[in-house]
VOBA-1610 file (N, C-alpha, C; in pm, whole numbers, padded with zeros to 5 digits, always signed):
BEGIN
Unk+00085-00117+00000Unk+00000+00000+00000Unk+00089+00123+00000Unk+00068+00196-00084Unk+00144+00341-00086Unk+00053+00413-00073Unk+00142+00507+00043Unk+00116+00679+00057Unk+00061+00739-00027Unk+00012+00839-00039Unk+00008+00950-00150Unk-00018+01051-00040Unk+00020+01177-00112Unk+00030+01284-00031Unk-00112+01360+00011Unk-00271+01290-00046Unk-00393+01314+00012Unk-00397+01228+00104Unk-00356+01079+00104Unk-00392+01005+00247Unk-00286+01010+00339Unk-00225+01065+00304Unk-00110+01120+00509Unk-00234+01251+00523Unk-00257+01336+00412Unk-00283+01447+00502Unk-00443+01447+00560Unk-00480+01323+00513Unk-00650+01265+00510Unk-00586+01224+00691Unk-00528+01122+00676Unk-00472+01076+00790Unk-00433+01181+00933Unk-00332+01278+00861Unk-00264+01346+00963Unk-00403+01457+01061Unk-00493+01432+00914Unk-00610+01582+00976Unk-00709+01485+01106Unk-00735+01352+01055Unk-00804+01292+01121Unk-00712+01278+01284Unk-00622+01232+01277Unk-00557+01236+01390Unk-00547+01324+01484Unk-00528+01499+01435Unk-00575+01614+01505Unk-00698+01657+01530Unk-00788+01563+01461Unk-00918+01569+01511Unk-00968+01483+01626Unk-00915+01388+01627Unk-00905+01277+01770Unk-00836+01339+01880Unk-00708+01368+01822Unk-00673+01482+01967Unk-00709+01570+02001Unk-00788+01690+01934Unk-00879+01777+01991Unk-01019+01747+02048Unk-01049+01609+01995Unk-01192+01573+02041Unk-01160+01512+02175Unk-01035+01485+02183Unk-00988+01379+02361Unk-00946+01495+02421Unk-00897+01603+02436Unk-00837+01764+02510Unk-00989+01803+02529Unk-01081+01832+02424Unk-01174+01872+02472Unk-01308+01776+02552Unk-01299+01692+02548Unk-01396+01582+02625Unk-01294+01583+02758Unk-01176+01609+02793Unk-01108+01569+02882Unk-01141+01712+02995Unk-01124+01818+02937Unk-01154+01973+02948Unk-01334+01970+03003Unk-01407+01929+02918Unk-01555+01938+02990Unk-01573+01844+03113Unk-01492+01723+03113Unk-01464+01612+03230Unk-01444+01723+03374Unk-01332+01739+03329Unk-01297+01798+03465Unk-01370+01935+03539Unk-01445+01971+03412Unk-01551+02140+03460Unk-01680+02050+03538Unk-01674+01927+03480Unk-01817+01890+03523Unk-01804+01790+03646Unk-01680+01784+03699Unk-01659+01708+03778Unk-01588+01778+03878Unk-01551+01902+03864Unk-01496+01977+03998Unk-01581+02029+04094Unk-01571+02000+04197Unk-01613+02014+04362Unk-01571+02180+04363Unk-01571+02265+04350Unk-01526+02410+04422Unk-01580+02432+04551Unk-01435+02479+04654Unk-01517+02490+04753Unk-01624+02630+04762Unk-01693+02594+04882Unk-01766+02754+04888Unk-01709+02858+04936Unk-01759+03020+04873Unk-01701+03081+04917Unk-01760+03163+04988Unk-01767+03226+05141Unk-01792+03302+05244Unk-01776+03417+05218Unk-01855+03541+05202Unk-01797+03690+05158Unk-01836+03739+05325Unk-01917+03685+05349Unk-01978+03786+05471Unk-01967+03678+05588Unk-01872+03618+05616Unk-01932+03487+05743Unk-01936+03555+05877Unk-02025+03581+05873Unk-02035+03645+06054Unk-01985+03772+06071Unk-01952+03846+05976Unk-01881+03984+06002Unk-01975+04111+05975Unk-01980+04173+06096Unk-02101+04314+06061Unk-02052+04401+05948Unk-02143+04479+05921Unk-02128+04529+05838Unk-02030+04694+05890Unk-02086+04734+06000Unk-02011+04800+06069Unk-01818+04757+06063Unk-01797+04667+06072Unk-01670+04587+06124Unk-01616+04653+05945Unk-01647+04598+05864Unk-01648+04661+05753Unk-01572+04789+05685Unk-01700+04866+05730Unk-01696+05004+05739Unk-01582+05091+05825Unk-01555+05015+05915Unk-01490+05032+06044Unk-01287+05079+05951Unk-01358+04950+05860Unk-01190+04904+05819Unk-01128+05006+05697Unk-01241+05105+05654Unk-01256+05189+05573Unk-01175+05327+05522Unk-01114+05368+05477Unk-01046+05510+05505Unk-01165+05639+05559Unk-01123+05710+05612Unk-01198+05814+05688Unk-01226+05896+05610Unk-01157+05923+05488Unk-01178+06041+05436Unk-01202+06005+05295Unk-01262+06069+05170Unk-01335+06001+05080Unk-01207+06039+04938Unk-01142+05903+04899Unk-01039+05910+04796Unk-01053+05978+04680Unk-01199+05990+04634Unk-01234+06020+04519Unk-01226+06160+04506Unk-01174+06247+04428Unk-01182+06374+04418Unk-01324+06488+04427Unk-01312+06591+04467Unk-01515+06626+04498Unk-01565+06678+04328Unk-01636+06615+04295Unk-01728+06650+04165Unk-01882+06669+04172Unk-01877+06748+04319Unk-02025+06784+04280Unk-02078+06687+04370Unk-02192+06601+04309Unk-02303+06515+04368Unk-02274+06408+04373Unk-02130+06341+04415Unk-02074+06222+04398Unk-02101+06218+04602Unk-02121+06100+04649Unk-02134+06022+04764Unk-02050+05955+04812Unk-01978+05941+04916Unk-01869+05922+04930Unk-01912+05816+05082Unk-01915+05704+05091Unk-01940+05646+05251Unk-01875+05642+05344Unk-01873+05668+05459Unk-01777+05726+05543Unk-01861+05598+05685Unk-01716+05587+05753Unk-01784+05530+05876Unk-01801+05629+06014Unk-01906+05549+06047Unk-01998+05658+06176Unk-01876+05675+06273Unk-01816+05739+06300Unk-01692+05699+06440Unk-01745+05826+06500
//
């Protein structure tokens, strides 16, 4: 059986198609099978505590009707 230069590249294309079809089945495997843990933004912490941790004075330059949150101290 001889080569010809359509069946290597019949060949070579099919082969990069098996390896992209196994990277990507391997790729949805692992999205659909990962555990992430959870993540806590607020676990038990006031909102005060927060605020608390805040700069005092407002970074943003004054433009008028811009709001700036400041903590109660």
């Amino acid at each position: 059986m001889k080569f010809s230069e359509a069946k290597f590249e019949a060949m070579v294309l099919r082969g990069l198609f098996a390896a992209c079809l196994l990277v990507s089945g391997l790729i949805l495997a692992a999205m659909v099978v990962a555990k992430p843990a959870a993540v806590q933004l607020a676990a038990g912490n006031p909102v005060e505590a927060l605020f608390a941790a805040a700069p005092s004075s407002c970074a943003l330059p004054d433009l008028g009707n811009m709001v700036c949150i400041r903590a109660a101290g």
